[in-house]
C-alpha positions as CSV (number, residue, x, y, z in Angstrom):
1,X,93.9,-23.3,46.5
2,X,91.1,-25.9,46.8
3,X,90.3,-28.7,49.5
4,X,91.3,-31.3,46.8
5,X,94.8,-30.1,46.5
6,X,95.1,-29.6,50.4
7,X,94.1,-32.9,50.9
8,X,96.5,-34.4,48.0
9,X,99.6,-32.4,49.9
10,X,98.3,-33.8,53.3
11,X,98.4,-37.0,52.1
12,X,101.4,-36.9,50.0
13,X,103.5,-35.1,53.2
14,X,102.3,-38.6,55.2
15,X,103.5,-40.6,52.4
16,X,106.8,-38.6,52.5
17,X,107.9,-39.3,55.7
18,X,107.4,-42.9,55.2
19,X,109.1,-42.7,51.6
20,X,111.9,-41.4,53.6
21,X,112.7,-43.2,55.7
22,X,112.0,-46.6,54.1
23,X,115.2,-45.1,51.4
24,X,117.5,-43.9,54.2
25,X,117.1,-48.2,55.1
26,X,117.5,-49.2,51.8
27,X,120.3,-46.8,51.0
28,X,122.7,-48.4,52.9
29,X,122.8,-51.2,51.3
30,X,125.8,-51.8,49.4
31,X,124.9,-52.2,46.3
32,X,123.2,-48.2,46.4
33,X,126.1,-46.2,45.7
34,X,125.5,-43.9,43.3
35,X,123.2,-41.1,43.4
36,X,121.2,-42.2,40.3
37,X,120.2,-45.4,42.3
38,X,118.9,-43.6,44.6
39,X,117.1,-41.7,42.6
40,X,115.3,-44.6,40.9
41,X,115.0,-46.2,43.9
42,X,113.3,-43.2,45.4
43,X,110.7,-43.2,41.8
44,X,110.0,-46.9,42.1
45,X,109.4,-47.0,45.4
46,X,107.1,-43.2,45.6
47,X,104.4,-45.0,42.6
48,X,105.2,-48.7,43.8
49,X,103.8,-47.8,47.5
50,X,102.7,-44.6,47.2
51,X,99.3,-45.6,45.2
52,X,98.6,-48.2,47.1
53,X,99.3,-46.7,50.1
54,X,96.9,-43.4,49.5
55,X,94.0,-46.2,48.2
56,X,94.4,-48.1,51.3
57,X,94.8,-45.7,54.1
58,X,92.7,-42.4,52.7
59,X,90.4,-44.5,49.9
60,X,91.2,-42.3,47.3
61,X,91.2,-43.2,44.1
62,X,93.9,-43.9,41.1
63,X,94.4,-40.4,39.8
64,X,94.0,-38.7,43.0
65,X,96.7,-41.6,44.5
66,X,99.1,-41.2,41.7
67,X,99.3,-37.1,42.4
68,X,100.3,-38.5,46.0
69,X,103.0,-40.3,44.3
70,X,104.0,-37.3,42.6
71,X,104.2,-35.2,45.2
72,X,105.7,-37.9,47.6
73,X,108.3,-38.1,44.7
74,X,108.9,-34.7,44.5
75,X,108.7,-34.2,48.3
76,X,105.5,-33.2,49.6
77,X,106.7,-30.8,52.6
78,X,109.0,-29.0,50.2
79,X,106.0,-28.2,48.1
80,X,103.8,-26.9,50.8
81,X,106.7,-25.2,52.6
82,X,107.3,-23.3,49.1
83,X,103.4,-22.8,49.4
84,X,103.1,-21.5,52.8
85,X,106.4,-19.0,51.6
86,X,104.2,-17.5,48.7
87,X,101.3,-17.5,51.0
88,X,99.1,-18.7,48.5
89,X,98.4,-21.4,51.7
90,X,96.8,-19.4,54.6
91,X,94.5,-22.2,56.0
92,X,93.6,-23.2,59.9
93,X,93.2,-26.8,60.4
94,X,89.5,-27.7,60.5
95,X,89.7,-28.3,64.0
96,X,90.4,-25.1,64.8
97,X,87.7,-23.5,63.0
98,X,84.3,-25.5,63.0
99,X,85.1,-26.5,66.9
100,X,85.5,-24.2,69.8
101,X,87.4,-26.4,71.5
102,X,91.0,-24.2,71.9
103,X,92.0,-22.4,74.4
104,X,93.6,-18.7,73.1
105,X,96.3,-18.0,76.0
106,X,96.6,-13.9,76.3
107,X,100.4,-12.5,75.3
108,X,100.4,-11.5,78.7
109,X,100.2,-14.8,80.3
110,X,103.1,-16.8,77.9
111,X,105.9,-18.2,79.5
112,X,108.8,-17.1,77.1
113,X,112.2,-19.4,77.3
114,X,114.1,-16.8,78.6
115,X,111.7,-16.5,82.0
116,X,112.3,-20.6,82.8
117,X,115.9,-20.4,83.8
């Protein structure tokens, strides 16, 4: 899988939750009621917001903002979750592997749930 696609499924999974919950607001309007309203509302809204949203926030540019709409559309963590099940996605975050600056805790020193009560 390459950078440029982890990066477009980063930025779409942002976009997502925003989508989201900008249509569970504008779903209970009245005048939403049947599914298919949603459903347009939920494709105007992904390409009306999502492309400038990805421009603005992560400078990318039209064709890499309208994938984010796409995948915002299609829902972004569903994608990657679907990813991550095939593991064709097997990636640390960035953070984890140019910096040394985690702690690894030894399976002898976790606190499990059970041991708090």
């Amino acid at each position: 899988m390459t950078d440029e696609l982890w990066n477009l499924l980063l930025t779409s999974m942002t976009f997502s939750i925003f989508l989201m919950a900008l249509i569970q607001k504008v779903k209970t309007l009245r005048f939403f009621k049947k599914k298919w309203h949603v459903w347009f509302l939920n494709l105007a809204f992904s390409f009306i917001m999502g492309i400038p949203f990805s421009m603005q926030f992560f400078h990318l540019d039209l064709n890499e903002s309208i994938w984010v709409s796409v995948f915002g559309f299609i829902g972004a963590p569903s994608i990657y979750q679907a990813l991550k099940k095939q593991n064709i996605i097997n990636v640390k975050p960035k953070s984890a592997t140019e910096n040394n600056d985690y702690i690894e805790i030894p399976k002898k020193n976790e606190i499990k749930r059970s041991d708090l009560s």
